[in-house]
C-alpha positions as CSV (number, residue, x, y, z in Angstrom):
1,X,-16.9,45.2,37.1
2,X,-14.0,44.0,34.6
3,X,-14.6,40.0,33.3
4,X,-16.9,38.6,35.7
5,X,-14.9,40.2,38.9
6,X,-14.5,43.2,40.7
7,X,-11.5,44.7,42.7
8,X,-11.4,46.0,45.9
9,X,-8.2,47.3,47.4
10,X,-7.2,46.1,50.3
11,X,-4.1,47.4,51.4
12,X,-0.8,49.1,49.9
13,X,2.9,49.1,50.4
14,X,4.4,52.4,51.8
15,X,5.2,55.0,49.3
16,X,9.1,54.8,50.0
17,X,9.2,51.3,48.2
18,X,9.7,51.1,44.7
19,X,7.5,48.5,42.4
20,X,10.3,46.1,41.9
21,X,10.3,45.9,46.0
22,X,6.3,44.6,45.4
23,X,5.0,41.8,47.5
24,X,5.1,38.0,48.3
25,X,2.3,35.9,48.8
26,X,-0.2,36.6,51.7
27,X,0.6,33.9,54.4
28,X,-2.9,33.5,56.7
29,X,-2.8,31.9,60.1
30,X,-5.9,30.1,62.0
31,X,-6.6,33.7,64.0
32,X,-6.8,35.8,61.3
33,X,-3.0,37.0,61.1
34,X,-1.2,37.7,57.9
35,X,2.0,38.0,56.3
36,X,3.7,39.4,53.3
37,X,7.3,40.0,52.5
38,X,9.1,42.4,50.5
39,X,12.1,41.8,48.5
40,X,13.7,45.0,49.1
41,X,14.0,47.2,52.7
42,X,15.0,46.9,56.0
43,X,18.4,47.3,57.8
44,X,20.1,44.5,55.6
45,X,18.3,45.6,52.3
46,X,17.0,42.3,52.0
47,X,13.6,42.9,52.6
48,X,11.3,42.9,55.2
49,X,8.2,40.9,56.8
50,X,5.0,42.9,57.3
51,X,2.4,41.8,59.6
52,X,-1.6,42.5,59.9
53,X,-4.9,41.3,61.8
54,X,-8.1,40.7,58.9
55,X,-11.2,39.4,59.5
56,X,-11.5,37.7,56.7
57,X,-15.9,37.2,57.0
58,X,-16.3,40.6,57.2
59,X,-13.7,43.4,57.7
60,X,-12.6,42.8,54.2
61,X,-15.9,42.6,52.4
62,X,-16.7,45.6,53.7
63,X,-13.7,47.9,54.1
64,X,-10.3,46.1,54.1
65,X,-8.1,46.1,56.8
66,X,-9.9,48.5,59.3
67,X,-8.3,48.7,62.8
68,X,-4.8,47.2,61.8
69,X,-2.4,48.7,59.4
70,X,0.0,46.9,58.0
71,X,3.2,47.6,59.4
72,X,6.9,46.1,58.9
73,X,7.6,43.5,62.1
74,X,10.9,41.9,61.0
75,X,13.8,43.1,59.0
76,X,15.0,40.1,57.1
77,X,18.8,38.8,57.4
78,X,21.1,38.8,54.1
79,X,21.0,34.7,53.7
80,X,16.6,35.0,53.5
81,X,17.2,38.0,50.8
82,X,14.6,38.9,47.9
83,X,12.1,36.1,49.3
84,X,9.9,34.7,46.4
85,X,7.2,33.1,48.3
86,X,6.2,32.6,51.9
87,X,4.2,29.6,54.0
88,X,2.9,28.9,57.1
89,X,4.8,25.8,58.7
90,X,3.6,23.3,61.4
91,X,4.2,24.8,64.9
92,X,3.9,28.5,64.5
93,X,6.6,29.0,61.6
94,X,7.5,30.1,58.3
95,X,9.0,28.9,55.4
96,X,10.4,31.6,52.6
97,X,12.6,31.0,49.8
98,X,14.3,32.8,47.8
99,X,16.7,31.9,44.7
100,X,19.1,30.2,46.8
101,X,17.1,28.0,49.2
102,X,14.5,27.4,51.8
103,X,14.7,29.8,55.1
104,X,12.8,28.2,58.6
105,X,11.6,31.0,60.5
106,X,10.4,31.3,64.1
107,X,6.7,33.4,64.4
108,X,6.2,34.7,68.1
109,X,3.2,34.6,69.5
110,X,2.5,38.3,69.4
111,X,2.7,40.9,66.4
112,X,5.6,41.8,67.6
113,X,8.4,40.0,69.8
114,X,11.5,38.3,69.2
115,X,12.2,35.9,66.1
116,X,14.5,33.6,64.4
117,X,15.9,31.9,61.9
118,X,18.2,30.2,59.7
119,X,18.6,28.8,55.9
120,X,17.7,24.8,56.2
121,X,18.5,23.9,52.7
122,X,20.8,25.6,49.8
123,X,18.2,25.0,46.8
124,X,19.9,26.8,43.5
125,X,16.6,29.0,41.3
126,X,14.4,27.6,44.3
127,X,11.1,29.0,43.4
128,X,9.2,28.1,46.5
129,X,8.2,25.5,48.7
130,X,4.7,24.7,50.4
131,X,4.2,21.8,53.4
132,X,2.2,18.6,53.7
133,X,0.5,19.3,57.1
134,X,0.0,15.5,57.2
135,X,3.1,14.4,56.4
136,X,5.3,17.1,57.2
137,X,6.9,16.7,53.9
138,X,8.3,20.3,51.9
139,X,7.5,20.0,48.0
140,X,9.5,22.9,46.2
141,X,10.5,23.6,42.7
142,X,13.0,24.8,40.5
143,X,13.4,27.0,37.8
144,X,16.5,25.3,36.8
145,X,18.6,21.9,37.3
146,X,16.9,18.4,36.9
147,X,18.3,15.6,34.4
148,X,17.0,18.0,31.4
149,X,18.1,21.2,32.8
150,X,14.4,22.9,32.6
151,X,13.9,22.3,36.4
152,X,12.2,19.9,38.8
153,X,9.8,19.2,41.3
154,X,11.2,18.1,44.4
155,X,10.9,16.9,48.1
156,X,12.6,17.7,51.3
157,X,12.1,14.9,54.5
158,X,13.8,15.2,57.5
159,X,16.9,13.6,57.6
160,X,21.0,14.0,56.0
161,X,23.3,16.2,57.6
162,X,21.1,19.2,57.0
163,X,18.6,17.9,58.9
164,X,16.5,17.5,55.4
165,X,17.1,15.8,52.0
166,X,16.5,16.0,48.8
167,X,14.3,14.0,46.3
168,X,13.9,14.8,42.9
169,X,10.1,13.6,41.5
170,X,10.0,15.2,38.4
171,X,12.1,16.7,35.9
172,X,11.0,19.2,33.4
173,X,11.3,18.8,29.4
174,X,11.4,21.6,26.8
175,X,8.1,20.6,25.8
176,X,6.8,20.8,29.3
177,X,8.1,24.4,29.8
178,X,9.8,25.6,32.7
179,X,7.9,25.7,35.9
180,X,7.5,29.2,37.2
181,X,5.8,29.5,40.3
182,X,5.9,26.4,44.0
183,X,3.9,23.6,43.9
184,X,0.2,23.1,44.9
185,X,-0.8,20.1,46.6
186,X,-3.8,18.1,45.2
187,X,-5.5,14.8,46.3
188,X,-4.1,11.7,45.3
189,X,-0.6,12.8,45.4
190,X,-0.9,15.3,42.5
191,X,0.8,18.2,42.4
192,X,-0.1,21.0,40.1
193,X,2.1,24.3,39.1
194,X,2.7,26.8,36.3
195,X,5.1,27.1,33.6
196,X,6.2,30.5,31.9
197,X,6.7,29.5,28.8
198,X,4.6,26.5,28.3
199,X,2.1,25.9,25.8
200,X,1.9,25.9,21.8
201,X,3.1,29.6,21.9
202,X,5.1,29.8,25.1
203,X,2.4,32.0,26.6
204,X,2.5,29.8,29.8
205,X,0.7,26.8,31.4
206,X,-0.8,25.2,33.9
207,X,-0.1,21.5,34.8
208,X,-0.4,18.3,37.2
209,X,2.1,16.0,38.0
210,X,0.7,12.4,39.1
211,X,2.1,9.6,40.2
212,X,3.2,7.4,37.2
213,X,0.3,4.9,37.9
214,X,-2.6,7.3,37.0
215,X,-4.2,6.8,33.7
216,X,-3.6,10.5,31.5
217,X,-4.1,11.3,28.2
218,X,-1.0,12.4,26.5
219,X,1.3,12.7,28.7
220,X,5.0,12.2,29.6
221,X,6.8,10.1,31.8
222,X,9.8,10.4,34.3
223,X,10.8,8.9,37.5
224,X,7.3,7.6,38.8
225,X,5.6,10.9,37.7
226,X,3.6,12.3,34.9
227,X,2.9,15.4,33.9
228,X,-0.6,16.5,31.8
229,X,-0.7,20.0,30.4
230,X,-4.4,21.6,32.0
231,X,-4.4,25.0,29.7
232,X,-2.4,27.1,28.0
233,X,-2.4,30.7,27.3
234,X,-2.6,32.4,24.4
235,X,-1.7,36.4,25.3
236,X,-4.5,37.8,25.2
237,X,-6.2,35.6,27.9
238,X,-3.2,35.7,29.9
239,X,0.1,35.2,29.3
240,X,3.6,34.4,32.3
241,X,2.1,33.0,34.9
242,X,4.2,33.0,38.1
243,X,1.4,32.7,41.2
244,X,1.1,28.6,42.1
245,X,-2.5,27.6,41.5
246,X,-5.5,27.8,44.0
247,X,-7.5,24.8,43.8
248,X,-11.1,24.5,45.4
249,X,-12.8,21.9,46.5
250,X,-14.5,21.1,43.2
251,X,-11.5,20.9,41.4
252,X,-11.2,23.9,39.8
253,X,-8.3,25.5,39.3
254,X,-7.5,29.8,39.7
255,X,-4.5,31.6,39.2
256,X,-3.1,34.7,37.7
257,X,-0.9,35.8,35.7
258,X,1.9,38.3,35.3
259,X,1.4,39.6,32.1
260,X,-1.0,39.2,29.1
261,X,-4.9,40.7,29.0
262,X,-6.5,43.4,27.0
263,X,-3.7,45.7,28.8
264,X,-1.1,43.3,28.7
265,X,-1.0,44.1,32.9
266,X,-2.0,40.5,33.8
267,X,-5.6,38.3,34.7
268,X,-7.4,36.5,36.8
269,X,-8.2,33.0,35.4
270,X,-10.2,30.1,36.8
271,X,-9.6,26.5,34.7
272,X,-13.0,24.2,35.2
273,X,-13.0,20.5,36.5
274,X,-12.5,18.1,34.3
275,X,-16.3,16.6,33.0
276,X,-14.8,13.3,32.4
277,X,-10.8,11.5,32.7
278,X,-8.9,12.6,29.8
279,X,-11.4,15.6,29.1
280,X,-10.3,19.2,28.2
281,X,-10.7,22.0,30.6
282,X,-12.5,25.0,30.0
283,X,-10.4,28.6,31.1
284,X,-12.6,31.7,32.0
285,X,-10.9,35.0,32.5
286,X,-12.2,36.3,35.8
287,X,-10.4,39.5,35.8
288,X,-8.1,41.9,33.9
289,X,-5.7,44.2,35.5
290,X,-4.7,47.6,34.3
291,X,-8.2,49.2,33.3
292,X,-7.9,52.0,36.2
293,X,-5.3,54.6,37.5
294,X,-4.8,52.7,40.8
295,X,-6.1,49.1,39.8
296,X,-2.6,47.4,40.4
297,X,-0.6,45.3,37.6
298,X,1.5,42.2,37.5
299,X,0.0,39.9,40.2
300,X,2.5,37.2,41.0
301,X,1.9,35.7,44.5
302,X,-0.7,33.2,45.0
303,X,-4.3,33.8,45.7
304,X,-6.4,32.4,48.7
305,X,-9.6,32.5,49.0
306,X,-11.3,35.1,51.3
307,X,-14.3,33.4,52.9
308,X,-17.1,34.9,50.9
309,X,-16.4,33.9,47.6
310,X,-14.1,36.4,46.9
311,X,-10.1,35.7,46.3
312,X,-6.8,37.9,47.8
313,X,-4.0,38.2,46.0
314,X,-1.0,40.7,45.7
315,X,0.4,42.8,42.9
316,X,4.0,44.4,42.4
317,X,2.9,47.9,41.6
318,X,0.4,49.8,39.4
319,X,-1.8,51.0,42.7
320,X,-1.8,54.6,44.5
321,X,1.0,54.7,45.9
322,X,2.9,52.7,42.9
323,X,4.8,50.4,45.3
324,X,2.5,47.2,45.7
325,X,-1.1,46.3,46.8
326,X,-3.3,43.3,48.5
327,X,-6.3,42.8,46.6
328,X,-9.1,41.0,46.4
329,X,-11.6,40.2,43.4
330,X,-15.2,39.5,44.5
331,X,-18.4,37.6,41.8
């Protein structure tokens, strides 16, 4: 036990990878398929998509990813190279990005088969996307660009001669920070993210931008949007956060991030609801990296939440075999 959390291990990245290859984000379907992505390997050296089969209810609980191994399906093509994130799309695709756009790919129906795809937007410092299944709508952001150069939150609807374009909704100030990780989708059109940097020491923080007609304590306007600072970090609770935030149906935010911690490896944090409008958020420290040989450091993909309380997430080295590891944290 290590906070209020526990690790379990669920599975690891060959031994032939090096840390820096590390992992995306775990991309679930509806039948228990997952993703990940490196950004190193493969034919092209641009890194590769691994597939597995989890039951989420109970395989993992109890021993991790029993009768499937993971195992590389698709070698990725030089223009999807060093992927940063990865989604599930409407209609059996997905979306990666990497620092120089967003990448549509074509799933088959089978773990392995035939696949596709091609680069549907040149996004400079893209940082990752994620999809409105209602709308269809791709919200990304930036670690760059925007009318203050810090970055921006943005929006891609079908449409231009790319088939997509463009919408800026928010652009970052130095006060702000510079966002770090892809945006979250919230109710009520908010969309909440991380900033490396943010925060009264540049520790990082965690944020919401609303729609410029919600009422917000302190907060700063741009284009329709506002942003409100939810935490910060101080270092020792935590300290770079790159994974997007998890939100649950409460309204209580988790995360991790990169660095920061008793062993400086990186945390597990959960920030509480709000009591009241306007009111400050509590942040708990769920879990600290780095306290065992094989424990796993630097987490930077998103979490999801497995089912059973727990939450799976993926680190970029630190485990047995030093190359990356899916984990998950359980009460």
């Amino acid at each position: 036990m290590n906070g209020v959390y526990s690790e379990l291990i669920l599975a690891e990245l060959p031994s032939q990878y090096s840390p820096s290859a590390g992992f995306t984000n775990v991309a679930f379907n509806g039948e228990g398929r997952g993703y990940v992505a490196t950004a190193t390997g493969g034919v092209n050296n641009a890194g590769q998509i691994f597939g597995f089969w989890s039951d989420i209810g109970r395989a993992v609980q109890q021993q991790g990813f029993p009768s499937a191994p993971m195992r590389a399906q698709w070698d990725l093509p030089s223009f999807a190279r060093a992927p940063s994130s990865i989604v599930l799309a409407p209609g059996g695709k997905l979306l990666l990005t990497n620092a120089n756009g967003v990448s549509l790919f074509i799933v088959p129906s089978a773990m392995s088969g035939n696949w596709s795809g091609s680069q549907i937007l040149a996004i400079q410092n893209c940082l990752g996307v994620t999809v409105d299944p209602v709308t269809d709508y791709i919200y990304g952001a930036t670690s760059s660009g925007g009318a203050n150069g810090k970055g921006e939150l943005f929006k891609l609807s079908r449409g231009g001669p790319t088939g997509y374009t463009k919408t800026t909704l928010y652009s970052f100030t130095a006060y702000d920070g510079t966002p770090s990780s892809r945006p979250t989708l919230g109710p009520n059109g908010a969309i909440y993210g991380v900033t490396r940097n943010g925060g009264y020491n540049a520790f990082g923080s965690v944020y919401v931008v609303q729609p410029f007609s919600a009422t917000i304590y302190n907060t700063s306007y741009i284009a329709g949007y506002q942003l409100t600072t939810l935490a910060m970090f101080s270092g020792y609770d935590g300290a770079a956060p790159i994974s997007p935030p998890l939100l649950d149906s409460y309204g209580a935010v988790y995360g991790t991030t990169s660095a920061g911690g008793p062993s400086n490896k990186g945390v597990v944090y959960k920030v509480d609801k709000a009591p009241y409008p306007n009111a400050q958020r509590m942040k708990y420290t769920l879990y600290t990296f780095g306290s065992s040989a094989s424990d796993g450091v630097a987490p930077t993909a998103p979490l999801i939440f497995s089912g059973d309380g727990g939450l799976i997430g993926t680190n970029v080295g630190g485990d047995a075999t030093n190359g990356g590891s899916v984990f998950k944290v359980n009460p």
